[in-house]
C-alpha positions in Angstrom: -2.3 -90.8 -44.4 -6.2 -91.3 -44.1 -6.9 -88.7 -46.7 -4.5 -89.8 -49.5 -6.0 -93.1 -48.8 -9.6 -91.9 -49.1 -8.5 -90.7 -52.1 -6.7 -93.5 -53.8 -10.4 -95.4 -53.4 -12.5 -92.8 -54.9 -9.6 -92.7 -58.0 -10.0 -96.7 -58.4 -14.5 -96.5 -58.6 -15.9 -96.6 -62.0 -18.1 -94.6 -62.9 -21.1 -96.3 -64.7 -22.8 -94.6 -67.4 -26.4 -94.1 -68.3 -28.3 -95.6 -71.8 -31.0 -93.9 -73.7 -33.6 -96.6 -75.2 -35.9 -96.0 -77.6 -38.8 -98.3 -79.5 -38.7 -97.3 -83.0 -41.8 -99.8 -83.7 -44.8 -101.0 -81.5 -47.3 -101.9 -83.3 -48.2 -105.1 -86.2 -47.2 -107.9 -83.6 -43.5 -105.9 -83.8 -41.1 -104.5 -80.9 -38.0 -103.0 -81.9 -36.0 -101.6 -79.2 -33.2 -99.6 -80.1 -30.1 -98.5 -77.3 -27.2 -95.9 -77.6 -25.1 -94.1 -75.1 -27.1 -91.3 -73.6 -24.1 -88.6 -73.8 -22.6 -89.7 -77.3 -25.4 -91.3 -79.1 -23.2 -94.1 -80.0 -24.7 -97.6 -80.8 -24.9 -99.9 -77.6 -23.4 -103.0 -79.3 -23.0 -105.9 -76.8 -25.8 -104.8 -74.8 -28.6 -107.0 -73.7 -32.3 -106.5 -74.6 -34.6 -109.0 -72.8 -38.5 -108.6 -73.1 -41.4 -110.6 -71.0 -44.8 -110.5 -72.2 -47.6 -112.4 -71.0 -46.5 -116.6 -71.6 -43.2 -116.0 -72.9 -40.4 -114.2 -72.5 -37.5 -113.8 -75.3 -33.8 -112.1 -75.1 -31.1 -110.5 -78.2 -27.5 -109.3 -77.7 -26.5 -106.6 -80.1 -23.7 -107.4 -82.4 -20.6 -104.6 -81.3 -21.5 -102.0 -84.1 -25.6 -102.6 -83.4 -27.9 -100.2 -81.4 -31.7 -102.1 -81.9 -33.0 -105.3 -82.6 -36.8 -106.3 -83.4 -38.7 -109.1 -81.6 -42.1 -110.5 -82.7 -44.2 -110.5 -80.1 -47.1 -112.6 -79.8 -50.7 -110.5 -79.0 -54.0 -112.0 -78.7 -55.6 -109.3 -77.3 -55.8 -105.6 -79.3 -52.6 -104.5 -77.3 -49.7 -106.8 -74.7 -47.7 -105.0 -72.3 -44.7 -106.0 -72.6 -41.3 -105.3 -69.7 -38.4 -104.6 -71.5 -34.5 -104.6 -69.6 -31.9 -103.0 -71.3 -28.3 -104.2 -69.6 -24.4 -103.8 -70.5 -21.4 -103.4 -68.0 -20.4 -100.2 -67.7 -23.9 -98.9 -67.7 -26.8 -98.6 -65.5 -29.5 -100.9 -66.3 -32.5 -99.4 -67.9 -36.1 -101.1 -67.9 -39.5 -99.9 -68.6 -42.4 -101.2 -70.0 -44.0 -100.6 -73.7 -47.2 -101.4 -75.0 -47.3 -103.0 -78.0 -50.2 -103.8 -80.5 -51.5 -106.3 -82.2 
């Protein structure tokens, strides 16, 4: 009886699935992040973008059939580094950072 029930929880877990994010464009003041499903390819619509930069901070959801959007990001200096979290359920949440110039 322990075994079948060891085995009716591992049948009920989700398995999350992992992103693939890309930035198209860093340069001219411009970020655009772009996010599909690492296996398929598939656009990421729905998904979350949020960026921080130094003073600000700004945040896009996708549209369902959308895999990137472009943020303007403000650099007084020759280049910002700028964090940038990638999140939608079902998947793990991806960050990294990206330098972007001016």
């Amino acid at each position: 009886m322990g075994i079948l029930m060891q085995f009716v929880g591992t049948a009920e877990r989700m398995v999350l699935k992992d992103m693939k994010v890309t930035f198209p464009k860093s340069s001219g003041g411009y970020l655009t992040v772009k996010a599909v499903d690492a296996q398929s390819g598939e656009a990421l619509g729905g998904a979350t973008i949020v960026v921080k930069y130094p003073g600000g901070l700004k945040a896009h959801t996708l549209g369902e059939s959308s895999d990137q959007y472009t943020f303007r990001i403000p650099v007084s200096d020759t280049v910002v580094i700028v964090t940038v979290r990638v999140t939608k359920n079902n998947y793990i949440p991806w960050e990294g950072e990206v330098a972007v110039s001016k």
